[in-house]
N, C-alpha and C positions, 0 to 999 in steps of 0.2 A: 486759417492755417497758412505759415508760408509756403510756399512755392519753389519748386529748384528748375532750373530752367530748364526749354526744351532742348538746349544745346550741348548734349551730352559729351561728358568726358572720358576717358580711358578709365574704366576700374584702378590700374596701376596709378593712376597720376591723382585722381581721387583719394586713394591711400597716402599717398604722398602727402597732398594740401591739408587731408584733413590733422594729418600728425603733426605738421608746420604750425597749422593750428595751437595744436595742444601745446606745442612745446612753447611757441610766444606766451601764453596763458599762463603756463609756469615761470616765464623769464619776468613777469612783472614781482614787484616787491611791496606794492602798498595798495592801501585801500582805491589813493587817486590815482593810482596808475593803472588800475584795474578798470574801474571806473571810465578814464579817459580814452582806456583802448576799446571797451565796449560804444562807448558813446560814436566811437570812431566806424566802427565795424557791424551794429545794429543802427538799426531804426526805433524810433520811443515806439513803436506798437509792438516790433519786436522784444525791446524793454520790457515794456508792462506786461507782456504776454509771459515771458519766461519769470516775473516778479508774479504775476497771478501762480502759474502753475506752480512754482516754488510754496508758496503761501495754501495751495488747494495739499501738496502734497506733508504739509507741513501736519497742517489742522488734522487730515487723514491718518498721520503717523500718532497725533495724539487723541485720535479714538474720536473726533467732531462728526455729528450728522451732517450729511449729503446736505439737508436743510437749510443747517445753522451754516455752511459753508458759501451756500446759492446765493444766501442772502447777505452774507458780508460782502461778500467777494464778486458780488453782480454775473456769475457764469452759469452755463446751464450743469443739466444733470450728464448731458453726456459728456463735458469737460472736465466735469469730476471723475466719473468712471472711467475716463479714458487715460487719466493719472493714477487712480486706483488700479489699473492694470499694469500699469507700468510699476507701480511701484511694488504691488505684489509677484510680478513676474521677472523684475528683474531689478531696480530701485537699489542698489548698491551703493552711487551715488547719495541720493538723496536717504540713505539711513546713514551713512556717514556724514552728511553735515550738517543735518537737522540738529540731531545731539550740542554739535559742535556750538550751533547755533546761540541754540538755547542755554549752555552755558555762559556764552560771551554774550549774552542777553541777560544772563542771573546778573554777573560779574559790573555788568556798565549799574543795572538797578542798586546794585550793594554801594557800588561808590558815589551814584549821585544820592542816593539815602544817605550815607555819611557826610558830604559835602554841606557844610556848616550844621552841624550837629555833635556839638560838641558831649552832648549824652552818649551817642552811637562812637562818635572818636575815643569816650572815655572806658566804654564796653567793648572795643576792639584793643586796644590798652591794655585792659586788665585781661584780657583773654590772653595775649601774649606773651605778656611778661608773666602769669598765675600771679594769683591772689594775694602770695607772702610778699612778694616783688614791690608790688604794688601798695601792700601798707607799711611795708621799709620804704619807702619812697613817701610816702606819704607824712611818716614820724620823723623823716629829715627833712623835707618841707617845712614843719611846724618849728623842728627848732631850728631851723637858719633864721624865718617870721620871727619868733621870741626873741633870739640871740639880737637880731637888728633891733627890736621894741626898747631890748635893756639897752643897745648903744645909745637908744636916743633919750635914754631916760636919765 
């Protein structure tokens, strides 16, 4: 677990940094920007340590044994429980973006499923336009085909 040093600061000035904090955190706009400032301001154990517990609290939001968690995710029982606390006692955070998540996790799978799939491109198609749309579209197709067959005839 990290460590905050022994070199204590004023409560006030600590409220201070840490809102400093938060507000650069919101002044970024993209994924690599995000990205760049943590790579800036963590260490990769710090990384992977808040990318494990993110992934412990995840699995835990959708219902995963302690087990099937230990074992994906290489941590003990008490790194689990000590996220299970937190997410039960207080977890606000992390029930608002797990959701989020895993929406913008549905959404990337829907589009790389579509990406050259012209069956899934033609069933998103007809979803949209409905079904009548789609066979008026389809009987103008055929005679513009014919109409060109008799020019060439």
């Amino acid at each position: 677990m990290t460590k905050v040093s022994k070199k204590t600061l004023p409560e006030n000035k600590i409220g201070l940094y840490v809102d400093e904090f938060w507000r650069a955190v919101t002044l970024l706009e993209s994924k690599d920007e995000v990205r760049a400032f943590f790579r800036d301001i963590i260490t990769s154990t710090e990384r992977v340590m808040l990318a494990k517990r993110l992934q412990i609290a995840k699995r835990l939001y959708n219902g995963d044994s302690y087990f099937s968690i230990k074992k994906e995710l290489n941590v003990t029982a008490a790194t689990i429980a000590s996220v299970s606390r937190w997410l039960d006692s207080f977890g606000a955070g992390y029930r608002t973006v797990i959701p989020r998540l895993e929406a913008a996790s549905h959404k990337k799978r829907l589009a790389n499923a579509w990406r050259g799939n012209s069956g899934a491109k033609l069933l998103a198609g007809a979803t949209a336009l409905g079904a009548s749309a789609i066979h008026k579209k389809i009987v103008a197709s055929r005679k513009r085909r014919s109409a060109q067959l008799n020019q060439l005839v």
